[in-house]
N, C-alpha and C positions, 0 to 999 in steps of 0.2 A: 547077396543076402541069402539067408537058409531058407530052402523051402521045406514047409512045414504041411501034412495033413489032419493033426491034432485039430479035436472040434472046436469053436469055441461057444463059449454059454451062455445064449442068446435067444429072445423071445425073434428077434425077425430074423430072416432068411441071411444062409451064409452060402455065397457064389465063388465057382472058384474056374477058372479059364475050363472051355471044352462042355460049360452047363451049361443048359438052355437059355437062362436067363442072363448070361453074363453081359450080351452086348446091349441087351436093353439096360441093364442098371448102369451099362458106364457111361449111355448115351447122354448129350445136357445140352446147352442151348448153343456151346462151344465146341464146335466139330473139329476143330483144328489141332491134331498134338493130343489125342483124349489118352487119359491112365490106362495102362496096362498091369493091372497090379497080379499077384500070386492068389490072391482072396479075398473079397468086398464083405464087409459087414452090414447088411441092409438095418442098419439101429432101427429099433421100433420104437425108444425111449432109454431114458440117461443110463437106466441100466447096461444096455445094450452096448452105449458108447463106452462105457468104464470099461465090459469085458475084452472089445476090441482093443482098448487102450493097454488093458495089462497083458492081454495074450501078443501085441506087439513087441512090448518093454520087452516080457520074457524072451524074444525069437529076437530081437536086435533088429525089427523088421521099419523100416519106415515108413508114416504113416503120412497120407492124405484124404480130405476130408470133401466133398461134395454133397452140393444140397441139389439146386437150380443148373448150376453146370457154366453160371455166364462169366464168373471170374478166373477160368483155368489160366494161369499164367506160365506152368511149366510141368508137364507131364510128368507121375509117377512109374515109371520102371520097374516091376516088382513090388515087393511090400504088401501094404494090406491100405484099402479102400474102405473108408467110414461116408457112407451113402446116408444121410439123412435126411433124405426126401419124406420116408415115412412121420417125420417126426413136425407135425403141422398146427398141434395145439396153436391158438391164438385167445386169450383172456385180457378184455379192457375190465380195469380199474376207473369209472366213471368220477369218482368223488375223488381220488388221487391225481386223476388225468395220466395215467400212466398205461402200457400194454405189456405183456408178457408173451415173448413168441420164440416160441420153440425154434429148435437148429432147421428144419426144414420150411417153416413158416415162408410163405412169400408178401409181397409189399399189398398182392389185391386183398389178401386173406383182411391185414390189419387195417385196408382203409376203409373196405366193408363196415367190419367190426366198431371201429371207432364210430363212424359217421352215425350211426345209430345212437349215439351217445353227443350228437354236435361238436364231435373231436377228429383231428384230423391226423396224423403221422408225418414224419420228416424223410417220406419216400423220396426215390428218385425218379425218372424219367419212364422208367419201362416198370409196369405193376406186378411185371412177371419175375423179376429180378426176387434172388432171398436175400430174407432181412441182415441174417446175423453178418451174413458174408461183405454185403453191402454197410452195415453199419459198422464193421470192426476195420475198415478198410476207411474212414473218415466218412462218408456219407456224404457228398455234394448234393445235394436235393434240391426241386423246385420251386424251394421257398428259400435258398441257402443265404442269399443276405439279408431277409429279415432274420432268420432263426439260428445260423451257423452252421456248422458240421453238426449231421446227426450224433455223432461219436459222443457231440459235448454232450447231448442228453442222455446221454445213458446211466438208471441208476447201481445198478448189478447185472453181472455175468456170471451163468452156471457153467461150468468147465471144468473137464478132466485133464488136469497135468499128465503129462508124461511118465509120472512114478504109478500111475493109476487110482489117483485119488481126485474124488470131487470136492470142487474147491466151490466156495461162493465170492466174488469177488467184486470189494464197492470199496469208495472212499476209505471207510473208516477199519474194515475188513479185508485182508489181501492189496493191503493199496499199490506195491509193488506191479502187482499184476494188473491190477485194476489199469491201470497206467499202461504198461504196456502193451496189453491186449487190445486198447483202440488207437489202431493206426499201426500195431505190427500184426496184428489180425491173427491168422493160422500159428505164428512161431512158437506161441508158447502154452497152446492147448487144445484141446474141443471142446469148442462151446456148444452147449446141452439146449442155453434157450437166454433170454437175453432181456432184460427188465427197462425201458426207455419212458421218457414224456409222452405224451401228445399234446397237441396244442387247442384250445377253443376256436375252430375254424369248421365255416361248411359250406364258403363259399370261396371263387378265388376270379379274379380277373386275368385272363389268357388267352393263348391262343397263338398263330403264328403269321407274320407275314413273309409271302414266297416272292421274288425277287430274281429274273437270271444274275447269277453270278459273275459280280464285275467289280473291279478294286474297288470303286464310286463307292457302291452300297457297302463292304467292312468298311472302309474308314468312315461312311456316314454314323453307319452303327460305333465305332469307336465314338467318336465326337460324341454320339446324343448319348453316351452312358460314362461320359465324363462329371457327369453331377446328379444324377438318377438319388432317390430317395433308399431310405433301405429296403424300401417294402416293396421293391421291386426287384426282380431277379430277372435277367435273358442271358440268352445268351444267342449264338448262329453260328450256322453250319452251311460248307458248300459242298452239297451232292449230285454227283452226278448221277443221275435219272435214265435206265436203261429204257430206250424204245421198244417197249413192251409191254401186254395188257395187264392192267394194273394201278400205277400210279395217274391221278388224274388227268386227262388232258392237254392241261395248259403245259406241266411237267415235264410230259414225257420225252425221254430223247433230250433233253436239255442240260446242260450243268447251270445247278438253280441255290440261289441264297435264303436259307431258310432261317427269319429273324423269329425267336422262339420267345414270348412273355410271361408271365406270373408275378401277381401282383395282390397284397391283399388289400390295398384297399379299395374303394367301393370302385364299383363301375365308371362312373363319371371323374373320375379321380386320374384311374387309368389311362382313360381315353385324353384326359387334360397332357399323361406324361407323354404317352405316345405321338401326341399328335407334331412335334417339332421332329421325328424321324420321318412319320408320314408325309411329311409336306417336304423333307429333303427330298426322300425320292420317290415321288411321285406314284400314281397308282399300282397297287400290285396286281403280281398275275393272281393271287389269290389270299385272301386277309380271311384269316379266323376271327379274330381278337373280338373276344365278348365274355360278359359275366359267365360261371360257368357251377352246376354240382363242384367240390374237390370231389366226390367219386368218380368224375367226369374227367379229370386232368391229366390222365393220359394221353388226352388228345391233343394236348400243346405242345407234345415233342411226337407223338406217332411213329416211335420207335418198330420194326418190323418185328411184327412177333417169332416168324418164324426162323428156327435153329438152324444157324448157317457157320463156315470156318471163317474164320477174320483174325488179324494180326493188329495189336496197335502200340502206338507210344504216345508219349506227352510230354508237355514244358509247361511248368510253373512260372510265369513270367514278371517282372517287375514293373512291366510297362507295355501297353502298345501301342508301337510308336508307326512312320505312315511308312518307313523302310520294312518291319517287319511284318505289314500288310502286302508289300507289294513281294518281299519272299514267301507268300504265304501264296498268294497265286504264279508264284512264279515254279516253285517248285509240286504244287497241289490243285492248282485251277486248271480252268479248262484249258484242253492242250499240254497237259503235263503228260510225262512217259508213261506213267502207270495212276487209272484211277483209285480216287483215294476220299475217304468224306473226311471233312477237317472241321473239325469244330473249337468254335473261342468264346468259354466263358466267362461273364464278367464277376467278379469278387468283389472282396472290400466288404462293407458293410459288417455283420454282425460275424464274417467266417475273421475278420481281423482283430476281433478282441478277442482275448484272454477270458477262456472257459473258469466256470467257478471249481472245476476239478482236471486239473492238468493233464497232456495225454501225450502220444508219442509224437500227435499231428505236430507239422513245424510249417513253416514257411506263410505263416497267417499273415505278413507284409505285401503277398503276391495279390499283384491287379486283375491279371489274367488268367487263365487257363487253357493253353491250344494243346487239344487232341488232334491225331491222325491215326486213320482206321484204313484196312486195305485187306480184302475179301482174299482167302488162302486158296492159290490155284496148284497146278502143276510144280511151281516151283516152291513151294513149300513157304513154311514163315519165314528161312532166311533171305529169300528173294522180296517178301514184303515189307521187313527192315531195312533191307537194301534199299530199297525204292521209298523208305521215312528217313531214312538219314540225311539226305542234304537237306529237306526244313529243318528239321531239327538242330542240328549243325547250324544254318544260318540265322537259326534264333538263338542260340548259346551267348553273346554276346546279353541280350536281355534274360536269360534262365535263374532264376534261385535256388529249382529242385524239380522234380518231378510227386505224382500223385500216385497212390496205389492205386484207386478204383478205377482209373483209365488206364491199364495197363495188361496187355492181352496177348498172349500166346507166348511161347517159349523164346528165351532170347529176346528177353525183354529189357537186360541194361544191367548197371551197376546199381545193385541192391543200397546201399550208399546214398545214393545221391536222391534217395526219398526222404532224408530223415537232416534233421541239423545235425551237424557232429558232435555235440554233447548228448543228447538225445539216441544217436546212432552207436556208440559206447555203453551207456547204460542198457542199452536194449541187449548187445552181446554180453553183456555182465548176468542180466536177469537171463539170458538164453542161458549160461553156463552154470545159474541154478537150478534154472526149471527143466529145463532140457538139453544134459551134458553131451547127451550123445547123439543128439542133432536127427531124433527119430523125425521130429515136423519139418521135416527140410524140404518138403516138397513144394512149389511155388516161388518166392520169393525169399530165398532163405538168409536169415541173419545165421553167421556161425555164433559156437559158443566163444566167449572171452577165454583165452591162456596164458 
């Protein structure tokens, strides 16, 4: 691609390799594979992204976008870098229930915001995570089978197409777009800021119980979320716990089964559901589960704050059945080749109906969700894909598709088999109008239709 010194015409800062500020702007919660681009745009507002968007168009330069930094899927190489971290606005609409949160906005900004108003957001796990990225990506969140995919609440998207025009895009307006842009995420713009529901919520039943890790407790946990309500959401994870200060005591040094809840109905209610898994398997090494603030509910999954490299994949699953538990510790449990945190969550519920405005999301028939995550060492992400291929491989027999929001670091798979194949057709149809020339190809790239 051309390398260009031409300025571009911008209120925030424009970085370019060899400036002071370069490696802190390209720094993000994903150290693994980070962009190496020609010139970052630090957007300070939509203006900013428009200029970056046309000063690309014109150089034929392609463009990738970061806010937070947790979704990098596949390094930028040259090009130009659209950083919208600066760009943080967050505005609740209290009498609509709805929020509006800029491209750099993160999940704490809006649950803040909201709860001040007795409204809560369709965040996910980690508060740190940004909004737009996370909700243009489907949004699995800790309410996801009462409420759905966040994506379904979305009621407009501010975004700069590729030709350098800002578009607004909702149902009745851009619907094309509209459409595409939740669940094919980056391919077919920069989104400026992002218009969604909130829900009447300000309290939630959560918390987690910790378990060493042993087939016994997945398949218990399978079994007891074979008839779970909607208003219950878990899911679990088995991590292995470095001997090291830090993680609690009971933890440490252990590979431990971390069964994760969220629930909105009342306390008592909760504890009614839970209690046929507690009494499977018996005491744990440490139980949260209690009423809770939602400002509070980051504490049900205790994601690690700090920015580390990691590699991951995932399978969308039709079913889990007690074979693909027992490859699940076979290839991922303790005593596997390379440590890895594997996590399965449960579906159904309201992510399996049909949204009242259609989206690119597919595979709404899947029960399951197993992710695998694998810390990037010496051997780089192809040695941590190496080391997720045989689960994954040994669940292909149950797979439907894979998810975008669980998908991490470079060499991440066939762009394909996210999407149903009707769905995956129109999406390169609408790429080869909005974006012939495949400037958003950075991440997960759909080509254009020919």
């Amino acid at each position: 691609m051309p390398h260009t010194t031409e300025p571009i015409s911008a209120r925030g800062p424009v970085i370019r390799p060899g400036d002071d500020a370069y490696d802190a702007e390209l720094r993000g919660f994903q150290l693994a594979d980070r962009h190496e681009p020609d010139v970052i745009a630090g957007a300070a507002d939509a203006g900013d992204v428009r200029a970056a968007v046309a000063y690309a168009a014109a150089h034929r330069m392609p463009i990738a976008v970061q806010a937070s930094g947790h979704g990098l899927a596949a390094p930028l190489r040259g090009g130009l870098l659209i950083s919208t971290r600066r760009m943080t606005g967050v505005t609740v609409d209290p009498a609509a229930r709805t929020v509006r949160a800029e491209a750099g906005a993160r999940w704490a900004a809006v649950i803040t915001a909201a709860a001040a108003h007795g409204l809560a957001p369709l965040n996910g796990s980690a508060p740190d995570v940004g909004v737009v990225g996370y909700t243009l990506g489907g949004g699995l969140g800790l309410l996801a089978r009462r409420y759905g995919y966040a994506a379904d609440h979305v009621r407009a998207i501010d975004v700069v197409t590729p030709d350098g025009h800002a578009r607004r895009a909702t149902p009745a307006a851009e619907p094309d777009l509209f459409w595409a842009l939740r669940g094919g995420r980056g391919n077919f713009g920069v989104a400026t800021a992002i218009e969604m529901d909130l829900v009447p919520l300000t309290r939630v039943y959560g918390g987690g119980l910790y378990h060493p890790a042993e087939p016994a407790v997945l398949d218990a946990w399978r079994t007891w979320t074979a008839d779970l309500p909607d208003e219950l959401t878990s899911s679990i994870a088995l991590i292995p716990f470095p001997d090291v200060p830090g993680p609690p005591e009971p933890l440490r040094g252990r590979h431990i089964a971390h069964i994760r809840v969220a629930s909105t109905g009342t306390a008592a209610a909760g504890e009614r559901l839970v209690a046929p898994l507690r009494a499977a398997l018996g005491p744990a090494l440490i139980d949260t589960l209690a009423e809770m603030p939602y400002t509070e509910s980051a504490a049900i999954y205790s994601d690690p704050p700090g920015a580390h490299a990691y590699h991951g994949g995932n399978a969308l699953l039709t079913g889990l059945t007690p074979d693909a538990v027992a490859a699940v510790f076979a290839h991922a449990g303790p005593g596997a080749p390379e440590p890895a945190v594997v996590q399965v969550r449960h579906l159904g519920g309201a992510l399996a109906r049909p949204p009242e405005h259609p989206s690119a999301i597919g595979f709404r028939d899947a029960a399951y969700l197993v992710s695998v995550l694998t810390g990037v060492g010496d051997g780089g992400t192809a040695a941590a894909d190496a080391a997720h291929r045989p689960l994954l491989d040994a669940l292909r027999p149950l797979t439907a598709g894979r998810f975008l929001n669980y998908l991490y670091g470079a060499g991440t798979g066939d762009v394909p088999a996210l999407y149903e194949p009707a769905a995956y057709r129109r999406l390169t149809e609408l790429k080869a109008a909005y974006d012939p020339h495949g400037l958003l190809r950075a991440g997960h790239d759909i080509p254009p239709a020919r």
